[in-house]
PDB file of N, CA, C and O in Angstrom, chain B, residues numbered from 101:
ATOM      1  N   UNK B 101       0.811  -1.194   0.000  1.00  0.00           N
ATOM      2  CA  UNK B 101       0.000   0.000   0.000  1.00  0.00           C
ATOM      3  C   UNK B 101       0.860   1.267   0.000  1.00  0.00           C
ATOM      4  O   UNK B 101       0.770   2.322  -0.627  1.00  0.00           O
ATOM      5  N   UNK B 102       1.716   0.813   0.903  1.00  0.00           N
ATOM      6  CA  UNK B 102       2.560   2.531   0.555  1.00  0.00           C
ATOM      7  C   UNK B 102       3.166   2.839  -0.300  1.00  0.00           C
ATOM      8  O   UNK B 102       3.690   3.953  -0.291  1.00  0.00           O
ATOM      9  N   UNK B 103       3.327   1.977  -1.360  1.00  0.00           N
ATOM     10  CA  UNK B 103       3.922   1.989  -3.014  1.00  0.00           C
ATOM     11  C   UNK B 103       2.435   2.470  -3.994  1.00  0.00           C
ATOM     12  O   UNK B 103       2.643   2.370  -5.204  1.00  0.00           O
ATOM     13  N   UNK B 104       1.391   2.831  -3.718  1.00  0.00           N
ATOM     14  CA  UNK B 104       0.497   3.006  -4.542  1.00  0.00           C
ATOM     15  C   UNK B 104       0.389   4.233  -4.273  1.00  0.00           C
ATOM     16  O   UNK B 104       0.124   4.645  -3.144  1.00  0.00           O
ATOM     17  N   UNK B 105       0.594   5.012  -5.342  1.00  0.00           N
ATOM     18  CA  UNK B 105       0.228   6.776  -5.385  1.00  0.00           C
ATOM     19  C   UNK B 105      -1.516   6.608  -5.183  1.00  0.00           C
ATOM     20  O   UNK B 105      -1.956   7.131  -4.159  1.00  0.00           O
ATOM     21  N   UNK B 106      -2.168   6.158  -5.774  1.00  0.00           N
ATOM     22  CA  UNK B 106      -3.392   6.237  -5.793  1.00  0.00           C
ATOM     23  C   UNK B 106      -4.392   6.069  -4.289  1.00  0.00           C
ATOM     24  O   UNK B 106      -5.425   6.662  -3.981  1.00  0.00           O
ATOM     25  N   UNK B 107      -3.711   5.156  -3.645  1.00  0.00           N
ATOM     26  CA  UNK B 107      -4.389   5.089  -2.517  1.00  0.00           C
ATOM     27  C   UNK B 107      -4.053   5.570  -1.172  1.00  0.00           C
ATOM     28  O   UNK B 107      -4.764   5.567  -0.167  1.00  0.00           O
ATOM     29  N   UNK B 108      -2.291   6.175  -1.394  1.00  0.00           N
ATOM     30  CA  UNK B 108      -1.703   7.507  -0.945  1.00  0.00           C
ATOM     31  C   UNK B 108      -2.741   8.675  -0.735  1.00  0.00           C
ATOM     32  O   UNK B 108      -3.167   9.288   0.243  1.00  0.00           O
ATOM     33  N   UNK B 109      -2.930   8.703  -1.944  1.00  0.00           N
ATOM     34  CA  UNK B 109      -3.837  10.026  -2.412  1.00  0.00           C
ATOM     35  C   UNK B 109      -5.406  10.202  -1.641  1.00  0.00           C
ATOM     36  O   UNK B 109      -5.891  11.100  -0.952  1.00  0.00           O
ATOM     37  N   UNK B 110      -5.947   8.800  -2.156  1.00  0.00           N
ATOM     38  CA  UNK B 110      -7.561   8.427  -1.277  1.00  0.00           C
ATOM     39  C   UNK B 110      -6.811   8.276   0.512  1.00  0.00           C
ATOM     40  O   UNK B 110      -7.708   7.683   1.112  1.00  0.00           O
ATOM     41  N   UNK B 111      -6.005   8.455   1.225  1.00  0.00           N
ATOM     42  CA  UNK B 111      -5.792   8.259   2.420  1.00  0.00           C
ATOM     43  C   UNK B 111      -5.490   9.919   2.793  1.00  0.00           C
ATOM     44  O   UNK B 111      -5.978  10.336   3.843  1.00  0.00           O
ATOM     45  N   UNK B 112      -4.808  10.724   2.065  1.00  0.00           N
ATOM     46  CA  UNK B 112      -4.860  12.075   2.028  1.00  0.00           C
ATOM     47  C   UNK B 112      -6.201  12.639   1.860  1.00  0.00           C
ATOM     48  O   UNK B 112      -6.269  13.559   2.675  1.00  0.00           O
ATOM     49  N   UNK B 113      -7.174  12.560   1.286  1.00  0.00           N
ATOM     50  CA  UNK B 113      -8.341  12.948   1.085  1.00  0.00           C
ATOM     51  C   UNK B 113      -9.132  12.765   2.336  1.00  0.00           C
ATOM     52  O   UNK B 113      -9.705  13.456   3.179  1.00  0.00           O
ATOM     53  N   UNK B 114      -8.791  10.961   1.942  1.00  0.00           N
ATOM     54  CA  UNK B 114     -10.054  10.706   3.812  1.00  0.00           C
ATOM     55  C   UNK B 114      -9.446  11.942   4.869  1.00  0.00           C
ATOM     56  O   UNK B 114     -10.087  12.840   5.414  1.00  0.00           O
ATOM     57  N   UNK B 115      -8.490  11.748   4.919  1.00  0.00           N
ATOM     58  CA  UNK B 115      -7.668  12.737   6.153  1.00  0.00           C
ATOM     59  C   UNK B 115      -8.321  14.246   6.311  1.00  0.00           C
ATOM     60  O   UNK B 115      -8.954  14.649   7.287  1.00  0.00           O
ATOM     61  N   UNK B 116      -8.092  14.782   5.431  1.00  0.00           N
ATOM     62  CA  UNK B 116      -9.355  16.028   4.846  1.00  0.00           C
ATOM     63  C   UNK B 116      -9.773  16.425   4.833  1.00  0.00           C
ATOM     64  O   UNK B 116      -9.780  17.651   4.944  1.00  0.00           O
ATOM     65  N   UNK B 117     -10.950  15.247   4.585  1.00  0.00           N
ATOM     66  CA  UNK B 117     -12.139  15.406   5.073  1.00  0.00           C
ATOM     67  C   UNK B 117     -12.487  15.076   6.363  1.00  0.00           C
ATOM     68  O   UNK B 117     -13.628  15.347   6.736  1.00  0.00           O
ATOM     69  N   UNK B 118     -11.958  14.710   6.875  1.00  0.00           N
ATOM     70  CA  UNK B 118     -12.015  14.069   8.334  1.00  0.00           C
ATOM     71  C   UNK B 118     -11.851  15.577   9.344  1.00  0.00           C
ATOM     72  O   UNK B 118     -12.515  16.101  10.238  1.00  0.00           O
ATOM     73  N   UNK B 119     -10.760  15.843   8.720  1.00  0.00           N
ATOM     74  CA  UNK B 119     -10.400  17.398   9.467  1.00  0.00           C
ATOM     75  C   UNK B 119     -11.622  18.217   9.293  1.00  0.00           C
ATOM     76  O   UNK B 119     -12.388  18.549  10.198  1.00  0.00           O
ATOM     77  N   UNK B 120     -11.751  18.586   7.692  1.00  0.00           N
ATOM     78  CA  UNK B 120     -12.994  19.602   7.458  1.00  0.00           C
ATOM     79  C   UNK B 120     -14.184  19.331   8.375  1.00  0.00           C
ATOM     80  O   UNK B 120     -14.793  20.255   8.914  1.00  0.00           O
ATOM     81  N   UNK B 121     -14.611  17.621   8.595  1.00  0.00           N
ATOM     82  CA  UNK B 121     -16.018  17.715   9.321  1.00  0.00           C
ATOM     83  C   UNK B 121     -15.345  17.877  10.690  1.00  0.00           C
ATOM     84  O   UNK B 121     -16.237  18.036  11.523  1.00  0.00           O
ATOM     85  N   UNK B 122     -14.050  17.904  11.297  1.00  0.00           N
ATOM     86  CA  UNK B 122     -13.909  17.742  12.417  1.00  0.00           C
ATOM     87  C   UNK B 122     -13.832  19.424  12.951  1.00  0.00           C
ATOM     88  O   UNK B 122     -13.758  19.728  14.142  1.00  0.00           O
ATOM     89  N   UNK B 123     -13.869  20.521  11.711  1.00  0.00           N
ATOM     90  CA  UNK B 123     -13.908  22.108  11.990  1.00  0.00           C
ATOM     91  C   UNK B 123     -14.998  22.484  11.660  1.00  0.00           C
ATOM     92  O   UNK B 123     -15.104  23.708  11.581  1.00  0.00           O
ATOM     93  N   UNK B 124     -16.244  21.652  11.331  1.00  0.00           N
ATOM     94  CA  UNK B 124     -18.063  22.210  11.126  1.00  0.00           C
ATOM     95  C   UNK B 124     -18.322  22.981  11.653  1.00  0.00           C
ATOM     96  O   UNK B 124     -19.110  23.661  10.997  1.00  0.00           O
ATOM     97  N   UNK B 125     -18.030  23.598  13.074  1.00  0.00           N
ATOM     98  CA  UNK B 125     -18.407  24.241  13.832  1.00  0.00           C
ATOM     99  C   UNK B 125     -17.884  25.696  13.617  1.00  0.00           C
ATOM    100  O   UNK B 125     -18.214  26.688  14.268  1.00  0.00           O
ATOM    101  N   UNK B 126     -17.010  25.631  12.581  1.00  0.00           N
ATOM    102  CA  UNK B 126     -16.656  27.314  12.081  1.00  0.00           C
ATOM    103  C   UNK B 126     -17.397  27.818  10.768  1.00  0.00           C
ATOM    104  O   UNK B 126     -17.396  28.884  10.151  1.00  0.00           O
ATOM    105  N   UNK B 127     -18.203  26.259  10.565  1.00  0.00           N
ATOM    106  CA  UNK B 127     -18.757  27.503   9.029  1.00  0.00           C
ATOM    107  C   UNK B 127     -20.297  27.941   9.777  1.00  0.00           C
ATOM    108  O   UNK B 127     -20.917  27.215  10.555  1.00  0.00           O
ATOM    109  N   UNK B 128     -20.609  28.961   9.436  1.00  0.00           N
ATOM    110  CA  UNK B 128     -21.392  29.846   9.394  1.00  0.00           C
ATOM    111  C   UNK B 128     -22.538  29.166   9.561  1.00  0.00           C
ATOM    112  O   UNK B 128     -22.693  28.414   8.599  1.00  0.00           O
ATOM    113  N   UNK B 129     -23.975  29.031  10.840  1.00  0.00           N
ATOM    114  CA  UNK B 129     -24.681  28.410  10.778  1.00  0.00           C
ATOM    115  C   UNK B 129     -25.548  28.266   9.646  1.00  0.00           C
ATOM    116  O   UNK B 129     -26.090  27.161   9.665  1.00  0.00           O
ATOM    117  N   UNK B 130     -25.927  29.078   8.524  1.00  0.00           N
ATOM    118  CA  UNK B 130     -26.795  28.875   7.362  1.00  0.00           C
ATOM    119  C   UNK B 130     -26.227  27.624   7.052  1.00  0.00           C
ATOM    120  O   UNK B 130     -26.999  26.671   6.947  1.00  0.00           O
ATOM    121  N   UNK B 131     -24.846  27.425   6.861  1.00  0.00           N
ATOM    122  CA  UNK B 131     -24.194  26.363   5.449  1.00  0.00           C
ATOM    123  C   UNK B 131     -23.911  25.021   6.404  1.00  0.00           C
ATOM    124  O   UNK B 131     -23.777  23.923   5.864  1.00  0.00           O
ATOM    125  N   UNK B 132     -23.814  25.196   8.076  1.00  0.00           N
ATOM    126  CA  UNK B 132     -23.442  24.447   8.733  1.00  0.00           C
ATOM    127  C   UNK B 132     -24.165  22.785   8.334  1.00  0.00           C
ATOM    128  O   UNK B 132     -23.445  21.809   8.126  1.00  0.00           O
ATOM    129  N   UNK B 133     -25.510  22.738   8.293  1.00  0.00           N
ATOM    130  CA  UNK B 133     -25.986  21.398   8.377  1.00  0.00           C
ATOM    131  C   UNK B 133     -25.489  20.628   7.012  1.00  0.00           C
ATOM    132  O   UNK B 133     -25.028  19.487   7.035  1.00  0.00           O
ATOM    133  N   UNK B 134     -25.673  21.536   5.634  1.00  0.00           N
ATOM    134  CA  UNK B 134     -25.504  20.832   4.298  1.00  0.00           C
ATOM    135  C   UNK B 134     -23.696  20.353   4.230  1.00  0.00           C
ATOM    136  O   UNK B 134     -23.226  19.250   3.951  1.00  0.00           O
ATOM    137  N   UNK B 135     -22.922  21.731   4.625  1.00  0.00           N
ATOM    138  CA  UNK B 135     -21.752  21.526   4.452  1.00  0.00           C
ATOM    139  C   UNK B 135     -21.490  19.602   5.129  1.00  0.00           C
ATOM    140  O   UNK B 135     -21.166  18.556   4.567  1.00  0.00           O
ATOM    141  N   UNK B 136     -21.961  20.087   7.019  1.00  0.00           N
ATOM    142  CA  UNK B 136     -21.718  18.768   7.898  1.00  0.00           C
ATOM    143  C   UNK B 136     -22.177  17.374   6.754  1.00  0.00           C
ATOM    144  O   UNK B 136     -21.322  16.556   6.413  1.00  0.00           O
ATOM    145  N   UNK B 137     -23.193  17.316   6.413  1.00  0.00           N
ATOM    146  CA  UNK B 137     -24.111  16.100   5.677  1.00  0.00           C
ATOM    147  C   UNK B 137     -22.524  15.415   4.165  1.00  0.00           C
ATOM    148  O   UNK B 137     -21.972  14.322   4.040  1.00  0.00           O
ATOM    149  N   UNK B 138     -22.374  16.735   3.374  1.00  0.00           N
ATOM    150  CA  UNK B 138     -21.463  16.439   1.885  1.00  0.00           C
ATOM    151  C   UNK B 138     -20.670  15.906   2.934  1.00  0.00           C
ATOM    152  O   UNK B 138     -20.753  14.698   3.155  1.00  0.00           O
ATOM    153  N   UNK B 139     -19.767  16.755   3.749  1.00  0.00           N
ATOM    154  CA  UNK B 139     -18.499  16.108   4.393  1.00  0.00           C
ATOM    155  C   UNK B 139     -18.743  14.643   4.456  1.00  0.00           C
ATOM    156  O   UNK B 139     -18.377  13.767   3.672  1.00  0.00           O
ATOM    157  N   UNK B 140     -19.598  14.539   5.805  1.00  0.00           N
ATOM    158  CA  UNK B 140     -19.483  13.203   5.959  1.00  0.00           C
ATOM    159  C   UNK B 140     -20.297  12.365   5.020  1.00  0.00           C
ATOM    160  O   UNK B 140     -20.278  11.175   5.336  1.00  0.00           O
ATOM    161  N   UNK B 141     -20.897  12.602   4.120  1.00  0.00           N
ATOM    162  CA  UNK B 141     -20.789  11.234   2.709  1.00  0.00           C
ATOM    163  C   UNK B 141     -19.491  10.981   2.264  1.00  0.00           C
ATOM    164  O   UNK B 141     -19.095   9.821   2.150  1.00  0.00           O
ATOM    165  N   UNK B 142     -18.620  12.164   1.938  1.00  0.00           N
ATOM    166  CA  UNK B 142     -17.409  12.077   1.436  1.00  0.00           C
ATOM    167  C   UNK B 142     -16.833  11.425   2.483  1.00  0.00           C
ATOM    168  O   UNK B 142     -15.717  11.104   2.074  1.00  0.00           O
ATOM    169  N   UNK B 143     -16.923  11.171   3.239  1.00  0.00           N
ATOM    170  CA  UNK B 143     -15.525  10.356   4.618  1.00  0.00           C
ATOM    171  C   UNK B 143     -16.198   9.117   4.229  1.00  0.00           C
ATOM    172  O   UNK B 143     -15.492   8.270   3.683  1.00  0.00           O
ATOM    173  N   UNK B 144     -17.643   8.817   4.444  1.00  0.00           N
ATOM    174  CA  UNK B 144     -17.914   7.606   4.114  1.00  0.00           C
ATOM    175  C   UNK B 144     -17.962   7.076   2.716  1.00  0.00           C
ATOM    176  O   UNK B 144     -18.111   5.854   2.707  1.00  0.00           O
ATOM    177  N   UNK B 145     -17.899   7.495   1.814  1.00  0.00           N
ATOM    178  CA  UNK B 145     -17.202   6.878   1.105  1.00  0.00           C
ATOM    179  C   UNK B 145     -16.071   6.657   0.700  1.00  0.00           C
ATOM    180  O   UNK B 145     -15.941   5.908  -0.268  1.00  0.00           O
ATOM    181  N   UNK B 146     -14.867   7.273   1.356  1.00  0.00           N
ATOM    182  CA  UNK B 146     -13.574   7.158   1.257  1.00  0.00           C
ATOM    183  C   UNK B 146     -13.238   6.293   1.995  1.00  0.00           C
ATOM    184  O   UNK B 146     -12.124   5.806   1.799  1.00  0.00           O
ATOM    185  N   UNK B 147     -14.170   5.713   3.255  1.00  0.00           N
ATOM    186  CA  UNK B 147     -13.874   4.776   4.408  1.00  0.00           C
ATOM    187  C   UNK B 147     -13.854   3.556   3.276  1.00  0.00           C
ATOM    188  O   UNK B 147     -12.930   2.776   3.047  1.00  0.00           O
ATOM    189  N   UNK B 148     -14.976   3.624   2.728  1.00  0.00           N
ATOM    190  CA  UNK B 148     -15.737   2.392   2.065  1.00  0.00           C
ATOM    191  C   UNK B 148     -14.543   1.814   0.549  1.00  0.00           C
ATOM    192  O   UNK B 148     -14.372   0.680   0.100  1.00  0.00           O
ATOM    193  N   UNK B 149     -14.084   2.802   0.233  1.00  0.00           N
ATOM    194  CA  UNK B 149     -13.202   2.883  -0.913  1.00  0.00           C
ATOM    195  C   UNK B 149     -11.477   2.270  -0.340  1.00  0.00           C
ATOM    196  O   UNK B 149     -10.615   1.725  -1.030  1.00  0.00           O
ATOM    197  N   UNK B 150     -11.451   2.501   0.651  1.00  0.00           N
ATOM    198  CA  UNK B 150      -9.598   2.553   1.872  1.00  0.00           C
ATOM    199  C   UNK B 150     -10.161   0.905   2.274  1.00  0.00           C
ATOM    200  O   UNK B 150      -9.360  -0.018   2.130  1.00  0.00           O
ATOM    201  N   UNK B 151     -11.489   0.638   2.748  1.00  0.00           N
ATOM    202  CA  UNK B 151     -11.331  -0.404   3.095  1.00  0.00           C
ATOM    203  C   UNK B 151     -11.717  -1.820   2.306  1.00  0.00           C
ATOM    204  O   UNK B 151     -11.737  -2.993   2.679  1.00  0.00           O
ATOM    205  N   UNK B 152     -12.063  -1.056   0.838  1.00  0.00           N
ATOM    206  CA  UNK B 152     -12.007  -2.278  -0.181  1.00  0.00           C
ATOM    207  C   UNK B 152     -11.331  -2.240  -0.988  1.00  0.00           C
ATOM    208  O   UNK B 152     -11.486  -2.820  -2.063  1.00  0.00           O
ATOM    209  N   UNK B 153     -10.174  -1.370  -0.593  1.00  0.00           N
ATOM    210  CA  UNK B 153      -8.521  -1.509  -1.261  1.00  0.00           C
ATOM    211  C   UNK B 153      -8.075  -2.393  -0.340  1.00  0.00           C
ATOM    212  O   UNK B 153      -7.559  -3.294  -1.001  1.00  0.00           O
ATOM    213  N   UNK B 154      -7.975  -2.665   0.887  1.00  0.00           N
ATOM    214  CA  UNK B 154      -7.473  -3.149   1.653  1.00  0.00           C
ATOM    215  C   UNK B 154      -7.719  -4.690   1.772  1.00  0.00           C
ATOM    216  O   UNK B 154      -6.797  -5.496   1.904  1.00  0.00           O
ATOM    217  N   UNK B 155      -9.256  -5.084   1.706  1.00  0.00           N
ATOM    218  CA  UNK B 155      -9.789  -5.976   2.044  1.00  0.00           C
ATOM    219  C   UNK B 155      -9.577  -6.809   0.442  1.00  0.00           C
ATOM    220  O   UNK B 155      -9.542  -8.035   0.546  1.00  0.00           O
ATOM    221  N   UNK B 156      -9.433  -6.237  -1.027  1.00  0.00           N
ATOM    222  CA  UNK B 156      -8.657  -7.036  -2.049  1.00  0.00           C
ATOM    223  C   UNK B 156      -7.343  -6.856  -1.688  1.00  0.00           C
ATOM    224  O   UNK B 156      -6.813  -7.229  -2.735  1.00  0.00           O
ATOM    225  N   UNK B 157      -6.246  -6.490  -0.809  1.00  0.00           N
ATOM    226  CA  UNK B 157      -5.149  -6.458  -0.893  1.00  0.00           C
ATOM    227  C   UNK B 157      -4.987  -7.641  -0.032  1.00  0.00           C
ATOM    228  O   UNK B 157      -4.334  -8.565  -0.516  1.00  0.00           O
ATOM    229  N   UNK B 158      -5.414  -7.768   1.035  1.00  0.00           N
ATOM    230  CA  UNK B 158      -5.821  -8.997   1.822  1.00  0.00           C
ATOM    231  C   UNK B 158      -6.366 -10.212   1.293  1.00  0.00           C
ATOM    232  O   UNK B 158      -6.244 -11.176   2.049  1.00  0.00           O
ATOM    233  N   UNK B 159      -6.882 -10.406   0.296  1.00  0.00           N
ATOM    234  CA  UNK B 159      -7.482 -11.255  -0.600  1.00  0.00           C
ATOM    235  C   UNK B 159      -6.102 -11.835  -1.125  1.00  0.00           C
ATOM    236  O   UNK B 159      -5.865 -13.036  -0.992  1.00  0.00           O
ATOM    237  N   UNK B 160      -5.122 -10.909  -1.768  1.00  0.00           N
ATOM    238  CA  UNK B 160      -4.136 -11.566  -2.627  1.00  0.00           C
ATOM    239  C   UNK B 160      -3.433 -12.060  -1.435  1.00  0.00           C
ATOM    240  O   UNK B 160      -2.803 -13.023  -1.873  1.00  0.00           O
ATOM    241  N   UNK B 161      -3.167 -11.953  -0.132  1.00  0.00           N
ATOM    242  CA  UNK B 161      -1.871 -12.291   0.674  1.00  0.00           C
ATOM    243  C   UNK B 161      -2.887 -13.329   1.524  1.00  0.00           C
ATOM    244  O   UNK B 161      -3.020 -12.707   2.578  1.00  0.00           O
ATOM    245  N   UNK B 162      -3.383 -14.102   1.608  1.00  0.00           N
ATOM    246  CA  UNK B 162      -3.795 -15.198   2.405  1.00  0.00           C
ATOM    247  C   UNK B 162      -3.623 -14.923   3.671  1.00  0.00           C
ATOM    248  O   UNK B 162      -4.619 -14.709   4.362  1.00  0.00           O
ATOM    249  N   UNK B 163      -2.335 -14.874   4.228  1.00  0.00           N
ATOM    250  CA  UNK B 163      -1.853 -14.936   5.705  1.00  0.00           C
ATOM    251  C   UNK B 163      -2.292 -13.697   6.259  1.00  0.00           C
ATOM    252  O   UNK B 163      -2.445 -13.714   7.480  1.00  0.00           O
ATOM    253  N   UNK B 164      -2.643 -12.141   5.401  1.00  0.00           N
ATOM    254  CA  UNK B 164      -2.861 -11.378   6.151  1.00  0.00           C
ATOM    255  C   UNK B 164      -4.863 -11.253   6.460  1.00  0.00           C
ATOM    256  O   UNK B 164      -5.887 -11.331   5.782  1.00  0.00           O
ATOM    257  N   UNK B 165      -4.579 -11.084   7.524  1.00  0.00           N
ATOM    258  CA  UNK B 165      -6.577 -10.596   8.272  1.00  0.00           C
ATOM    259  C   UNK B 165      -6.574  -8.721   8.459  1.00  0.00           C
ATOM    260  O   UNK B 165      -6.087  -7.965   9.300  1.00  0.00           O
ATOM    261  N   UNK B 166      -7.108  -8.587   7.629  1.00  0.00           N
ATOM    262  CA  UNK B 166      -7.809  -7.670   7.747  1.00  0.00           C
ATOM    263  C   UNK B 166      -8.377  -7.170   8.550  1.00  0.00           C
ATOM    264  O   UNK B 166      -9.385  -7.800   8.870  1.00  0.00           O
ATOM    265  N   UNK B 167      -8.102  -5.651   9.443  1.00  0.00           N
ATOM    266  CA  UNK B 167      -8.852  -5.157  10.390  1.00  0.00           C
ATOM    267  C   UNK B 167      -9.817  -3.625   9.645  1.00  0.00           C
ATOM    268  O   UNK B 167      -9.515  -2.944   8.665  1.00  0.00           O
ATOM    269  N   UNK B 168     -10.915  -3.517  10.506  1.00  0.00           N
ATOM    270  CA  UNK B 168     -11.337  -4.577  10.797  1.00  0.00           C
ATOM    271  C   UNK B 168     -12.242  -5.997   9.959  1.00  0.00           C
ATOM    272  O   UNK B 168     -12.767  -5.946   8.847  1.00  0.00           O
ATOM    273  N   UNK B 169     -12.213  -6.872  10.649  1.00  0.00           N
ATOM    274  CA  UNK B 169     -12.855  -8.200   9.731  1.00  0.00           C
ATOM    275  C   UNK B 169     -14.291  -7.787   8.988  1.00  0.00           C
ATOM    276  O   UNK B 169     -14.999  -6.855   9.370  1.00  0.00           O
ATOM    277  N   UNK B 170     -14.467  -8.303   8.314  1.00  0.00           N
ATOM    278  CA  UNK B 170     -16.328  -8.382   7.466  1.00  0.00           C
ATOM    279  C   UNK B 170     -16.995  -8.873   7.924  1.00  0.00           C
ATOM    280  O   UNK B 170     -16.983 -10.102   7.864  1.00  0.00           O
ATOM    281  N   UNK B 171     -17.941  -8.202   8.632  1.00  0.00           N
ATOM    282  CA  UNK B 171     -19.248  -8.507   8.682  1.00  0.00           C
ATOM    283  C   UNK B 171     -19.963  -9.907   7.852  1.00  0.00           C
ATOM    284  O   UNK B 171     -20.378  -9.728   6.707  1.00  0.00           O
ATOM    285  N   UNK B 172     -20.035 -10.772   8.252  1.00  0.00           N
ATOM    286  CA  UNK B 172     -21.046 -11.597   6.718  1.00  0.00           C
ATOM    287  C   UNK B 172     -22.463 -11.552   7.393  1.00  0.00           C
ATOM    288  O   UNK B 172     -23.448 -11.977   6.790  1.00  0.00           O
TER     289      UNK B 172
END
């Protein structure tokens, strides 16, 4: 993983956004609720994207388990 620019990049982003919803409380109450809502779709889908890079990267290496595990 740390050889892939690409998922470098999606781990910089999650980060981000993580910060941006973690400073909601400075934008301006008009924009506050919509801004809060985009943010966190965007984290969740970057969660969802980081952890099904991970969970096929885990797929190719057998020995490694994945945290955290899947739900079935």
């Amino acid at each position: 993983m740390d050889r892939s620019e690409g998922f470098q990049d999606m781990c910089e982003e999650l980060a981000e956004a993580e910060l941006a919803l973690s400073r909601i409380d400075k934008v301006p109450p008009a924009l506050r609720e919509a801004r809060r809502a985009e943010w966190q779709e965007l984290v969740d889908r970057l969660v969802g994207e980081v952890g099904a890079v991970l969970h096929a990267d885990a797929a190719r290496k057998p020995h490694v388990i994945p945290w955290p595990p899947r739900q079935n």
